[in-house]
C-alpha positions as CSV (number, residue, x, y, z in Angstrom):
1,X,0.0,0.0,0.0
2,X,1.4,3.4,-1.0
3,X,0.7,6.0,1.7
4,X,-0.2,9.7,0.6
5,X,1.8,12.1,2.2
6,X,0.0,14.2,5.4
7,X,-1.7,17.2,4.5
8,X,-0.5,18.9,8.0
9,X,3.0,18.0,6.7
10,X,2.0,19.4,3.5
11,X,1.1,22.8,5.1
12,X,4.0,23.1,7.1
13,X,6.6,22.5,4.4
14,X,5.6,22.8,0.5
15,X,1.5,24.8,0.7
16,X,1.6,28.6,0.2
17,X,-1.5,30.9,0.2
18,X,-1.3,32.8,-3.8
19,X,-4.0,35.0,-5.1
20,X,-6.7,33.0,-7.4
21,X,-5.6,33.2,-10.7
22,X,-8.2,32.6,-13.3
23,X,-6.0,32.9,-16.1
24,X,-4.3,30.6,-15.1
25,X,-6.5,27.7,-14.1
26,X,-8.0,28.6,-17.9
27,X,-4.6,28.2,-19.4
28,X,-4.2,24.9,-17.4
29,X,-7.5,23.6,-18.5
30,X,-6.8,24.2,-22.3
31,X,-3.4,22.4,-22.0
32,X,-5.0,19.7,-20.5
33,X,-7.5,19.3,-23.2
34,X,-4.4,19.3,-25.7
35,X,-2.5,16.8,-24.0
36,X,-5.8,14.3,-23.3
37,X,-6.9,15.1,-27.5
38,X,-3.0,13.4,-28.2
39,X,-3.2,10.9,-25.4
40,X,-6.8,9.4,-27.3
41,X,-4.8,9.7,-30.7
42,X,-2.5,7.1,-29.5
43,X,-2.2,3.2,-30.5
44,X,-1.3,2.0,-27.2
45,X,0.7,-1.1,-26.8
46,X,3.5,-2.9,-24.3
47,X,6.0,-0.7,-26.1
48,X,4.4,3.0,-25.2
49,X,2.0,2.5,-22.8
50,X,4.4,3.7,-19.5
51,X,4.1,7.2,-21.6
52,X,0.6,6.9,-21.5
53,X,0.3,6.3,-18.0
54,X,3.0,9.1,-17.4
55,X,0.3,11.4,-19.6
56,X,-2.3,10.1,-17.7
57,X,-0.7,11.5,-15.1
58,X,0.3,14.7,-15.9
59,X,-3.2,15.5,-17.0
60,X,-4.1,14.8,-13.3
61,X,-1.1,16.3,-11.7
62,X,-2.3,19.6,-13.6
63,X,-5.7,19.3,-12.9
64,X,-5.0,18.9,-9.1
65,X,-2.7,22.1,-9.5
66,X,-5.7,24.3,-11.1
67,X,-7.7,22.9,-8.1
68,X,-5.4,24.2,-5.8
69,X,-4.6,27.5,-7.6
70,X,-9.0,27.8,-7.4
71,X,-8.5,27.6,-3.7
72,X,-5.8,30.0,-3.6
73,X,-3.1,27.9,-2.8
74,X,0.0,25.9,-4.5
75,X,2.3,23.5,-3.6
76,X,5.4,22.5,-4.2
77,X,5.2,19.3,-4.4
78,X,3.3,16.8,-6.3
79,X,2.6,14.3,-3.1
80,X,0.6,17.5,-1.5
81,X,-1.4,17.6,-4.5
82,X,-2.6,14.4,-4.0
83,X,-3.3,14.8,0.3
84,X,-5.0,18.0,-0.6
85,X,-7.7,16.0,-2.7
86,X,-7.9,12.7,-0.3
87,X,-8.0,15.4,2.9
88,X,-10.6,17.5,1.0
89,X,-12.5,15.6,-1.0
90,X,-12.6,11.7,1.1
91,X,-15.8,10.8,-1.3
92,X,-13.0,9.7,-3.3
93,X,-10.4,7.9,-1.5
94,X,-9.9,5.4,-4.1
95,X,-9.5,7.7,-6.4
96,X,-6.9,9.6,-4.1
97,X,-5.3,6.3,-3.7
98,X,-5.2,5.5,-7.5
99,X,-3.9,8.9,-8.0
100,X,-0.8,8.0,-5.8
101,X,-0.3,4.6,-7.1
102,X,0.2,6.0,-10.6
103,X,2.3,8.7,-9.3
104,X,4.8,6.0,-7.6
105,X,4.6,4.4,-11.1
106,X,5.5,7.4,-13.1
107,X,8.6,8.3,-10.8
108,X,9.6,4.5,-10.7
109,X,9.7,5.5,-14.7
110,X,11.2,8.7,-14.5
111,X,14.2,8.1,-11.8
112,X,14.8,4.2,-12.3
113,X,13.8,3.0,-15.5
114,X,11.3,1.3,-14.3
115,X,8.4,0.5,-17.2
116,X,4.9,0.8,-16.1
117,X,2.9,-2.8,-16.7
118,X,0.2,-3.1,-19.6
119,X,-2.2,-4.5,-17.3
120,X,-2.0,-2.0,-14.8
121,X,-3.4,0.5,-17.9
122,X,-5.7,-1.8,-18.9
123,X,-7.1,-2.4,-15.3
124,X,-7.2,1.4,-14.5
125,X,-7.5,3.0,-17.7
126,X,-11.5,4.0,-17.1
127,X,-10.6,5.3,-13.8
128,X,-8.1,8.0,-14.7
129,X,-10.7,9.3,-17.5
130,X,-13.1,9.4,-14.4
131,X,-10.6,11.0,-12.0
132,X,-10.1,13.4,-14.7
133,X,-14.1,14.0,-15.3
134,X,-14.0,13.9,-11.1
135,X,-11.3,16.7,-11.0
136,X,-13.0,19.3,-14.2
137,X,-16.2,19.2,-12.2
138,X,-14.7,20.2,-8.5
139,X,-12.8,23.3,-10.4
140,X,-15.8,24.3,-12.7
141,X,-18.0,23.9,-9.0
């Protein structure tokens, strides 16, 4: 089981108060529209599909970061993002804990080579589309 970091911890070490910035969360939202439209264009196979996890993920990472910036706070690190939503939002504690698991994934890619499994995509790949659903509705609320 891969724990998600403690939101007190969070706000003592990587959670600043900013101004909202609406520009911003727009500019966030469009790039995330960009990179799901080329994520969908994708054959996926064994070959490419840790990149498609790793987009996956970015998607979320930057929808998590325009739900902060709505809030009128960022962080400086991606393992806040994730306690923010489980701490604020524990409706959807799976999908907090989903949201980790690929983030332990995509940094076993990024910093050890590690490739991320087929099956895991193919067992999860309807959840991140409704994480990502999950996370355009709580910044449009």
């Amino acid at each position: 089981m891969i724990d998600i970091m403690d939101w007190n911890y969070c706000l003592e070490n990587f959670i600043k108060q900013v101004e909202i910035d609406s520009e911003k969360i727009e500019s966030i939202k469009e790039l995330v529209e960009k990179r799901i439209k080329y994520l969908n264009s994708i054959e996926i196979n064994k070959d490419n599909v840790s990149f498609i996890v790793e987009g996956f993920y970015e998607v979320i990472k930057e929808l998590l970061v325009a739900l902060l910036l709505k809030k009128g706070l960022r962080s400086k690190n991606h393992q806040c993002l994730i306690s923010y939503f489980y701490k604020n939002y524990p409706n959807y504690e799976a999908e907090a804990r989903l949201i980790s698991r690929i983030s332990y994934f995509r940094n076993r890619l990024n910093y050890y080579g590690e490739e991320i499994n087929f099956e895991f995509y193919e067992k999860n790949k309807k959840d991140f589309k409704e994480i990502i659903k999950i996370l355009k509705r709580l910044i449009k609320d």
